[in-house]
N, CA, C and O of each residue as an XYZ file, in Angstrom:
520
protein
N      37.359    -67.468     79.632
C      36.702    -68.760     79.623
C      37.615    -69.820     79.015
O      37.695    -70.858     79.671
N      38.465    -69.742     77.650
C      39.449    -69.674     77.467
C      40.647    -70.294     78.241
O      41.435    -69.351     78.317
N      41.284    -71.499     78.933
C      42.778    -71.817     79.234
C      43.766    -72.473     78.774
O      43.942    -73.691     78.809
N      44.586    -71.461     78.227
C      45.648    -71.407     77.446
C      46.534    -72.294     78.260
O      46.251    -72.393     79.454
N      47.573    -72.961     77.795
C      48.668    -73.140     78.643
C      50.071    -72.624     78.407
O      50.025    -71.710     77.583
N      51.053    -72.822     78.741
C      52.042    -71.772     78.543
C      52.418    -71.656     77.340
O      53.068    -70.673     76.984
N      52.083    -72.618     76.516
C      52.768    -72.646     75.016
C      51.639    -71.488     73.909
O      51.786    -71.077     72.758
N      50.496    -71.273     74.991
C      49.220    -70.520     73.726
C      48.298    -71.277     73.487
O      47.336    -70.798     72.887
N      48.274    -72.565     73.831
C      47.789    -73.832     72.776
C      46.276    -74.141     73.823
O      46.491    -74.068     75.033
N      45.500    -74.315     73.594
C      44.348    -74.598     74.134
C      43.974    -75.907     74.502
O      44.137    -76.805     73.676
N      43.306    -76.262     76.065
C      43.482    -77.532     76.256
C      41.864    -78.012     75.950
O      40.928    -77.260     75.677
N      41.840    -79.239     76.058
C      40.796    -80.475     75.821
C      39.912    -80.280     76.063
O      39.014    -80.347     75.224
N      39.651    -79.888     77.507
C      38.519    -79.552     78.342
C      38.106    -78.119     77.056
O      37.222    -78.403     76.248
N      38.690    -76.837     76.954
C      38.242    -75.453     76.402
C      37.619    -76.630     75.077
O      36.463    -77.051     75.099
N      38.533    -76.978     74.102
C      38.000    -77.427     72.811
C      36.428    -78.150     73.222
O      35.368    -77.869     72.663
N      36.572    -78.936     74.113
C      35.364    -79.503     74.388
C      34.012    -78.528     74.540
O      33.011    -78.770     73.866
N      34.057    -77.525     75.379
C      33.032    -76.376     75.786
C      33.062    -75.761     73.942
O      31.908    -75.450     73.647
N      33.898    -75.565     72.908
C      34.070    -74.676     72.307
C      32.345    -74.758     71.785
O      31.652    -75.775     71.836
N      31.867    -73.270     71.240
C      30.540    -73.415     70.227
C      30.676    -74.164     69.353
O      31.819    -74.306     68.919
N      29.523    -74.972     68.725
C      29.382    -75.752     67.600
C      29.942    -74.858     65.955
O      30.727    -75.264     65.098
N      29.046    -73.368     66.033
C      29.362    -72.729     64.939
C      29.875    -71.184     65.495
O      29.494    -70.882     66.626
N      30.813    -70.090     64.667
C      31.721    -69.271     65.342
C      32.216    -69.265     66.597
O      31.666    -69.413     67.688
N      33.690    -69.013     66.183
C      34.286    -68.850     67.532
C      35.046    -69.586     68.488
O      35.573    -69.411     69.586
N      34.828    -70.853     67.273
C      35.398    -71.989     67.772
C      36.940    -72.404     66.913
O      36.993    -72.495     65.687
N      37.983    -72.595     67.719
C      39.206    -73.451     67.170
C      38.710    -74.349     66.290
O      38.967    -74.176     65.099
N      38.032    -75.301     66.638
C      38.037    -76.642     65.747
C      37.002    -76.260     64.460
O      36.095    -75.450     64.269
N      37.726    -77.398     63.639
C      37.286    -76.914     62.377
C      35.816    -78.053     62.356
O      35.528    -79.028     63.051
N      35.163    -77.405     61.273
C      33.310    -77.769     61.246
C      33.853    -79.945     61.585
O      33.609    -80.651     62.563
N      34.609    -80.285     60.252
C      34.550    -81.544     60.544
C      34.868    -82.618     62.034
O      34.407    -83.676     62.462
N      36.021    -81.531     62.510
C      36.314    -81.887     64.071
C      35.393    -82.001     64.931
O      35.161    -82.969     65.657
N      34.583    -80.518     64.830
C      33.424    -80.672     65.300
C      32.071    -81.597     65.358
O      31.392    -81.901     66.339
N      31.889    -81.984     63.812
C      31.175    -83.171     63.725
C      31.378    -84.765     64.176
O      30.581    -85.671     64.420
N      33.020    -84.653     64.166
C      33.408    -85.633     64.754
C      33.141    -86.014     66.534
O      32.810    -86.994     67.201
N      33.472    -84.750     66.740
C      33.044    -84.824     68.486
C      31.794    -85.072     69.057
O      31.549    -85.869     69.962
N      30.990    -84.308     68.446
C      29.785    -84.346     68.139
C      28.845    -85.815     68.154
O      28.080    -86.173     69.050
N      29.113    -86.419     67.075
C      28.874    -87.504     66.579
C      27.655    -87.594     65.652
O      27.160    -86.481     65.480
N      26.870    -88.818     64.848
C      26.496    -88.792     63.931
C      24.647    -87.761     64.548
O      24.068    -86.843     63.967
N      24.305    -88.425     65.774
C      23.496    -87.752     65.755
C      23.202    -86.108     65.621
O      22.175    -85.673     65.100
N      23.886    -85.564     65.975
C      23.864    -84.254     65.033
C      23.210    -84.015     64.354
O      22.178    -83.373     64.548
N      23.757    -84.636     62.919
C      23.141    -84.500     61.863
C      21.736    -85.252     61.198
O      21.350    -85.337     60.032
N      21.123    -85.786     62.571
C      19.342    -86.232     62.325
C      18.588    -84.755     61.908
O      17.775    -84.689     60.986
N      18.924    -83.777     62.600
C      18.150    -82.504     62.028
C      17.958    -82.681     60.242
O      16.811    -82.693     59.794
N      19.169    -82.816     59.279
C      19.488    -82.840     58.027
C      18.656    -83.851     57.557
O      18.209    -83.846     56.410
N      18.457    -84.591     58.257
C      17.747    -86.042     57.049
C      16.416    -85.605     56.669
O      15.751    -84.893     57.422
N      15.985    -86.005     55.508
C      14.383    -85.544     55.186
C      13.451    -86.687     55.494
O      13.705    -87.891     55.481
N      12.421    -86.126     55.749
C      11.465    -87.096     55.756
C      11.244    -88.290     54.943
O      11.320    -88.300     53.714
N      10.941    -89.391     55.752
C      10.716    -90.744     54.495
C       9.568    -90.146     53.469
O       8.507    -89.548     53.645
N      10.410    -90.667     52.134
C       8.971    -90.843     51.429
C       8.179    -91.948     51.323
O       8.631    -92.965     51.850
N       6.726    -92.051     50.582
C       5.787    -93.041     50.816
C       6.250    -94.364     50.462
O       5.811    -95.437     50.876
N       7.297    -94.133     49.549
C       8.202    -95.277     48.561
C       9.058    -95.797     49.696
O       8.846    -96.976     49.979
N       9.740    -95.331     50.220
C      10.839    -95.342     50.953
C      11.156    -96.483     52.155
O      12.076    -97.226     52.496
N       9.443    -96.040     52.675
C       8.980    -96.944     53.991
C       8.625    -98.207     53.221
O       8.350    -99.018     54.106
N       8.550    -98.527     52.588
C       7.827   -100.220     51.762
C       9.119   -100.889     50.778
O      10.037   -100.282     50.226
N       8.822   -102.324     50.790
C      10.003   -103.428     50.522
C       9.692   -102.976     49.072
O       8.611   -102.429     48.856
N      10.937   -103.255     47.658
C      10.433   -103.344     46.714
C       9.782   -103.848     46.333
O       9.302   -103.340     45.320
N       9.153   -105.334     46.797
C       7.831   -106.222     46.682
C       6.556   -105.021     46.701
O       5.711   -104.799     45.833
N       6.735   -104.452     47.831
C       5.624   -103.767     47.728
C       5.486   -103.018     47.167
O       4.332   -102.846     46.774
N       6.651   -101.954     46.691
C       6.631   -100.661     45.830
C       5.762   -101.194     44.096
O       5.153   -100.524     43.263
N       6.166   -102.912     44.181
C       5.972   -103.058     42.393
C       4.361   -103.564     42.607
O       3.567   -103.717     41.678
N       4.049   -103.795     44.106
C       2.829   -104.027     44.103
C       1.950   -103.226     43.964
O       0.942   -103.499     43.312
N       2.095   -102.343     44.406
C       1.475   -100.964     44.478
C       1.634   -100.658     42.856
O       0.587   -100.646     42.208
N       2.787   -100.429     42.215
C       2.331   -100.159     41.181
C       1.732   -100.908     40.127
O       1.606   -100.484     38.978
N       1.380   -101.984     40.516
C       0.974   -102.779     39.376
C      -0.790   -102.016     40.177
O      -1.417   -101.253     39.443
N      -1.193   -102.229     41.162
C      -2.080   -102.357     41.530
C      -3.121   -101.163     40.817
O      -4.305   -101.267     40.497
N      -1.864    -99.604     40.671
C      -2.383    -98.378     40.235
C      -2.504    -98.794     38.588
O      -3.534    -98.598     37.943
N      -1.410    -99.334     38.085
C      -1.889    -99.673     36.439
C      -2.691   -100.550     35.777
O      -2.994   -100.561     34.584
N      -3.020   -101.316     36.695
C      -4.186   -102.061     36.767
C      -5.402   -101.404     36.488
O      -6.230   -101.813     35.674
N      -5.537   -100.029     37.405
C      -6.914    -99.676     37.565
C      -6.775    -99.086     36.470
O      -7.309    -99.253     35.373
N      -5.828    -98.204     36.937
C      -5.732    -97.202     35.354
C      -6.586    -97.798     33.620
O      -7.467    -97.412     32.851
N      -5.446    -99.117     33.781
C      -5.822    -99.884     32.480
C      -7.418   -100.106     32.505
O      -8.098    -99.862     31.508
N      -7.815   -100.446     33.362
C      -9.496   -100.871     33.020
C     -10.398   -100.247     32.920
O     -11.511   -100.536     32.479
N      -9.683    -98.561     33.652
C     -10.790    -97.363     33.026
C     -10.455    -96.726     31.984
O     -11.049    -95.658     31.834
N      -9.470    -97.095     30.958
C      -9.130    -96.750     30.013
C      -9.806    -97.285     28.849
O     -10.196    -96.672     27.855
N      -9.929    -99.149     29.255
C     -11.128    -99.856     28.627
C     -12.424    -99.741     28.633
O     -13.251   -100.170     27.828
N     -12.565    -99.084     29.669
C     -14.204    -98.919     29.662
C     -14.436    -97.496     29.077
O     -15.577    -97.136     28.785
N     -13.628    -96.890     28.949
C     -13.826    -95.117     28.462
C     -13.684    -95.842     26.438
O     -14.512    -95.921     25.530
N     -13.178    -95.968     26.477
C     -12.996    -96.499     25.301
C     -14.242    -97.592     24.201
O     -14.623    -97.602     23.030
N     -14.543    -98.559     25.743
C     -15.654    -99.074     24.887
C     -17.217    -98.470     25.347
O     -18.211    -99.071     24.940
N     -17.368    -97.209     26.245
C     -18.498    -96.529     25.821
C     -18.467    -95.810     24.584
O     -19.426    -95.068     24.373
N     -17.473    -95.883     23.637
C     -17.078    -95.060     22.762
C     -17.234    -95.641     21.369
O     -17.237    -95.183     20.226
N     -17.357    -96.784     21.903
C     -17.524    -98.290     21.317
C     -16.104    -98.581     20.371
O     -16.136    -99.006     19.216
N     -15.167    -98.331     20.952
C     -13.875    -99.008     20.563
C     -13.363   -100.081     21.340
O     -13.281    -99.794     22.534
N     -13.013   -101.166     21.055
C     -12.366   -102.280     21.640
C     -11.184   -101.487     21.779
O     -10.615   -100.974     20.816
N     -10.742   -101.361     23.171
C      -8.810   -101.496     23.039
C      -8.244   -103.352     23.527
O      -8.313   -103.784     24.677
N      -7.904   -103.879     22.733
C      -6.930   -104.921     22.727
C      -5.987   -104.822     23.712
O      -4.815   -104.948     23.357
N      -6.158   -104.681     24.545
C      -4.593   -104.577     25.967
C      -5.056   -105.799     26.724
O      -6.240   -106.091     26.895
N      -4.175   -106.381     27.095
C      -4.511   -107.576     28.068
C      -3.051   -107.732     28.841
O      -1.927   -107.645     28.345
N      -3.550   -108.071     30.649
C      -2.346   -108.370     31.114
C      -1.731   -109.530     30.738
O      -2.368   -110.542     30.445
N       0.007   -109.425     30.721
C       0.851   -110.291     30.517
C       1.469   -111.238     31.529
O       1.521   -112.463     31.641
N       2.076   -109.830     32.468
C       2.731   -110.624     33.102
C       2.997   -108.974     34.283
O       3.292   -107.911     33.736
N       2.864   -109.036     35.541
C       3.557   -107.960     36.560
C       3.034   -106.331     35.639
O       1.833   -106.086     35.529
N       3.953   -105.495     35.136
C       3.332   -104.234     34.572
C       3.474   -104.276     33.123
O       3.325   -103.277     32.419
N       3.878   -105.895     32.502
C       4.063   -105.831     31.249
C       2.503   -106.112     30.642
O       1.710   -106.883     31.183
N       2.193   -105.263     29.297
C       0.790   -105.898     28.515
C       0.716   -105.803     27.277
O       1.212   -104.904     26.597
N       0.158   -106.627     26.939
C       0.222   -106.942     25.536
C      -0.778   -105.728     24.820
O      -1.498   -104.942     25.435
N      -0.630   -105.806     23.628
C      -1.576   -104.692     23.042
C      -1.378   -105.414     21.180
O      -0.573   -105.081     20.310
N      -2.322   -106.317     21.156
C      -2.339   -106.537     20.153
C      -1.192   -107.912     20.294
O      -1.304   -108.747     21.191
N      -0.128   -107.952     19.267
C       0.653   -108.581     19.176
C       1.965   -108.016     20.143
O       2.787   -108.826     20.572
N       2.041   -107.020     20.344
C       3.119   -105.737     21.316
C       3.088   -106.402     22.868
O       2.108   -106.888     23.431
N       4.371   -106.282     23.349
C       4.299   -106.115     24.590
C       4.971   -105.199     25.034
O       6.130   -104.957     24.699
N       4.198   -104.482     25.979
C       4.211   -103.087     26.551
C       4.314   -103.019     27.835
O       3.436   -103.480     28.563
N       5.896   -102.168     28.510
C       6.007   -102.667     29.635
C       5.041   -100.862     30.187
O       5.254    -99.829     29.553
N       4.366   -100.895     31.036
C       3.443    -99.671     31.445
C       3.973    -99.292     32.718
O       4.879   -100.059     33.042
N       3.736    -98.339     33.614
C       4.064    -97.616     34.731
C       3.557    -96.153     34.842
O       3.668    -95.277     33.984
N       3.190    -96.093     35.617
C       2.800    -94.520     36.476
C       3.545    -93.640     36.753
O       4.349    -93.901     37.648
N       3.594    -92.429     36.205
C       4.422    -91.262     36.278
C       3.859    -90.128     36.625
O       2.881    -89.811     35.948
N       4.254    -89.235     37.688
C       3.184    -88.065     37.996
C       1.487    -88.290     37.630
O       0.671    -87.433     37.290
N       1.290    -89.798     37.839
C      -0.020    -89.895     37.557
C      -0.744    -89.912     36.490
O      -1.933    -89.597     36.436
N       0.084    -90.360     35.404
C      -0.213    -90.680     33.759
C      -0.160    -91.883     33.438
O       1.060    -92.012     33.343
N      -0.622    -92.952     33.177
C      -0.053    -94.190     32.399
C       0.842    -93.824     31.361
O       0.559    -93.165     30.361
N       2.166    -94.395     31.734
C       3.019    -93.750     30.537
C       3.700    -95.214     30.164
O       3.758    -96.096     31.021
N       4.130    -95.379     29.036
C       4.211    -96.564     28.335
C       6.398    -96.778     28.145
O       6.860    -95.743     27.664
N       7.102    -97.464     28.337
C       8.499    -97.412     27.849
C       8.520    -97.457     26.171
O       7.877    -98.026     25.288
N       9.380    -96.738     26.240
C       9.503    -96.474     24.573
C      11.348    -96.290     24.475
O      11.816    -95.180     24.730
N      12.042    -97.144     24.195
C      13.291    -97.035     23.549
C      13.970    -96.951     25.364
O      13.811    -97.868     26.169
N      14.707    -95.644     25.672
C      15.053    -95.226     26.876
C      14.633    -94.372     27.641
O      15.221    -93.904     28.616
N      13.396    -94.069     27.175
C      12.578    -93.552     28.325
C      10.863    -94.115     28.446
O      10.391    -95.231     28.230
N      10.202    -92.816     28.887
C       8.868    -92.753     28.398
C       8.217    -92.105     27.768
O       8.774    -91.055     27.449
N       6.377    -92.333     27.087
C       5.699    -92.115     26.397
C       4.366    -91.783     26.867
O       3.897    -92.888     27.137
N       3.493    -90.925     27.119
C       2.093    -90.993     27.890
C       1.110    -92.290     26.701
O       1.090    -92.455     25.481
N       0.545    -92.844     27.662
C       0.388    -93.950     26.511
C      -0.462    -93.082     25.691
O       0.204    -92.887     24.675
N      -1.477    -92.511     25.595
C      -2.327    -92.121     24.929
C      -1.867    -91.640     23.569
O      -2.547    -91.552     22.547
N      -0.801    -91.394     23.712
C      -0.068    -90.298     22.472
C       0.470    -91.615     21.775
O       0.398    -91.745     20.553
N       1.119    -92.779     22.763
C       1.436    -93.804     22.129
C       0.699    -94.766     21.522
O       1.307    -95.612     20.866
N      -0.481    -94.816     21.600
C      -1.877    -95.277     20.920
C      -2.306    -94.395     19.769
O      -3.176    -94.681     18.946
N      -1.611    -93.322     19.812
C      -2.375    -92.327     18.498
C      -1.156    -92.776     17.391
O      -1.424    -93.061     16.224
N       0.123    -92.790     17.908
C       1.170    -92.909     16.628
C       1.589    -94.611     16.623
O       2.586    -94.955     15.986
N       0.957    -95.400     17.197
C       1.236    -96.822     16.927
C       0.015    -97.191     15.856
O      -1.165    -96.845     15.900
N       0.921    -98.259     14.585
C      -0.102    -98.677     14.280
C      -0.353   -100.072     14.730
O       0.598   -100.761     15.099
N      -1.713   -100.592     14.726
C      -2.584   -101.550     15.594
C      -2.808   -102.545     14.315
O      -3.486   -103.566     14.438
């Protein structure tokens, strides 16, 4: 299947037919090259939910989830009959008292920034003093 020419050397046309994987002269990248980019659509993963939306929307969305979050946190709180002091500031930043607290959603926790990372707020409400 194979035509050599007199030197051994394999012509254009064979490289062209060669298999993608074993058995083939050309090396994987040659191959990808010939190939071309579509090929490698098999490899790409699926969009995620983030992925498909502008960052406008990604911060909308999350303000929208810490939003709710925040107001059933207030109402759990004042059936309990505790005031929590949180009020929005500004986008996902809130005040808490004199504090401003920038907030965000993590695996589905309100978790609070603290230094260089995060804090689940709740834990950050137990060791802040108010």
């Amino acid at each position: 299947e194979r035509a050599d020419d007199a030197n051994g050397q394999l012509d254009e046309a064979s490289l062209r037919r060669a298999p993608l994987h074993g058995g083939g002269d050309a090396s994987p990248n040659e191959e990808l090259r010939r190939l071309g980019p579509r090929t490698l659509k098999s490899w790409v993963q699926e969009p995620q939910p983030w992925q498909g939306s502008t960052p406008a929307q990604a911060e909308a969305q999350a303000e929208r989830q810490v939003e709710s979050m925040v107001e059933t946190l207030k109402a759990r709180f004042k059936q309990s009959g505790v005031e929590l002091p949180l009020e929005k500031h500004h986008g996902l930043v809130y005040r808490l008292g004199a504090r401003k607290l920038s907030l965000n959603m993590r695996n589905g926790r309100l978790m609070v920034r603290v230094g260089g990372g995060f804090c689940d707020f709740l834990e950050y409400l137990g060791k802040a003093s108010l």
